[in-house]
N, C-alpha and C positions, 0 to 999 in steps of 0.2 A: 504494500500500500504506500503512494506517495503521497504528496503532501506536506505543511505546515503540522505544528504538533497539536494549535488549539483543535481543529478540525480531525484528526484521528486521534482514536483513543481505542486501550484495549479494557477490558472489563473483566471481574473475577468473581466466583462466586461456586453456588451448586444451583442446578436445577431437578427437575420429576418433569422430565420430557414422556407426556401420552403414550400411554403402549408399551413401557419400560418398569422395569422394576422398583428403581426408586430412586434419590436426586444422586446425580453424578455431580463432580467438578465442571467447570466448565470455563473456557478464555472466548471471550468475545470483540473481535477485531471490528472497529468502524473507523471509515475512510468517508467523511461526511460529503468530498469532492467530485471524487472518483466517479458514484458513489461506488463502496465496497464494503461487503458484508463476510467477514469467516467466524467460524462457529468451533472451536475445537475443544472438546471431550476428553475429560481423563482416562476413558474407556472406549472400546470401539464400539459403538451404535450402528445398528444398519450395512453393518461392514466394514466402517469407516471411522477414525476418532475427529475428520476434517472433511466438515460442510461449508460451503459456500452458499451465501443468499444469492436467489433471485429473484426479477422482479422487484425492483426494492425502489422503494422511493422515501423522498429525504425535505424533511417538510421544517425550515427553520422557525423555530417562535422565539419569543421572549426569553423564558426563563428554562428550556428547554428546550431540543432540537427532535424531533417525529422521526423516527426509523421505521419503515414496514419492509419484510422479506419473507418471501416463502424458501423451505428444502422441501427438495424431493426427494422418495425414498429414504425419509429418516421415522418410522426406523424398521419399515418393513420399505418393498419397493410395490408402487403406486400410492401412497398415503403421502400427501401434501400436509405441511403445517408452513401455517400463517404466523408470524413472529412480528408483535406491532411492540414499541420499546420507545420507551422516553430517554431520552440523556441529557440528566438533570446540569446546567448550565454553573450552580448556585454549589453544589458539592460533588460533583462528579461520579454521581450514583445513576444505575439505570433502573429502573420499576419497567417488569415488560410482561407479557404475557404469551402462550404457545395457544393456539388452535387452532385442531385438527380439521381439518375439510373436510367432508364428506367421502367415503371411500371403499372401493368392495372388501378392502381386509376386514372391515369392522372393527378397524381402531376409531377410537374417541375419548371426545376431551379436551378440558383447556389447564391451562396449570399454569399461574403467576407465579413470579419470581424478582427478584432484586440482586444487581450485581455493583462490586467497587470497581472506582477506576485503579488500573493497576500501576498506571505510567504519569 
C-alpha cells in the first residue's frame, strides 16, 4: 500500500468472523487513496490467512473516514461478506461490522467488532 501515513493505517484486534468457530486475531490494512483493503488472520480461514477487499469504497467524514468491502470465499467458497468499518479520526480505533450475504452454503450472520491502530 502506498501512500502518506495519515491516510493508511493498519489495525489490530480479534474478530468471530460468520461461519467460524470463534474470534481469531486479526491485522487490518487500509490505504484510504489507493483505495486498498487486506485483511490478515492469525489463522488460515477459507484456505487462506490473507484476504483482500473488494468493491470497497471510501466515504471521508468528519470525525471519521467510511470503509465498505466485500471477500469472497471467506470462509467457505461462494459466501460473500460485506465489511462496513469506521476509522475513528479522534483515536485511531475502528468499530466495524461482518455481514454475510445471502448464500447457498447457509452461512449467516453478522458479528461486530472493534480494532486499535497498530502504527
Amino acid at each position: 500500500m502506498s501512500g502518506n501515513a495519515d491516510k493508511i493505517g493498519t489495525y489490530t484486534g480479534s474478530v468471530k468472523v460468520p461461519g467460524t468457530e470463534g474470534p481469531v486475531d486479526i491485522s487490518l490494512g487500509v490505504d484510504l487513496d489507493a483505495p486498498a483493503v487486506s485483511v490478515d488472520f492469525s489463522e488460515a480461514l477459507g484456505g487462506s490467512s490473507r484476504w483482500n477487499g473488494g468493491n470497497i469504497s471510501v466515504r471521508r467524514l468528519v470525525k471519521y473516514d467510511e470503509v465498505h468491502f466485500v471477500t469472497d470465499g471467506l470462509p467457505v467458497d461462494g459466501v460473500v461478506m460485506q465489511w462496513k468499518t469506521n476509522l475513528s479520526k479522534v483515536d485511531g480505533s475502528v468499530a466495524g461490522v461482518i455481514i454475510v450475504r445471502p448464500n447457498e452454503s447457509r452461512v449467516s450472520g453478522e458479528s461486530g467488532f472493534t480494532l486499535s491502530r497498530a502504527d
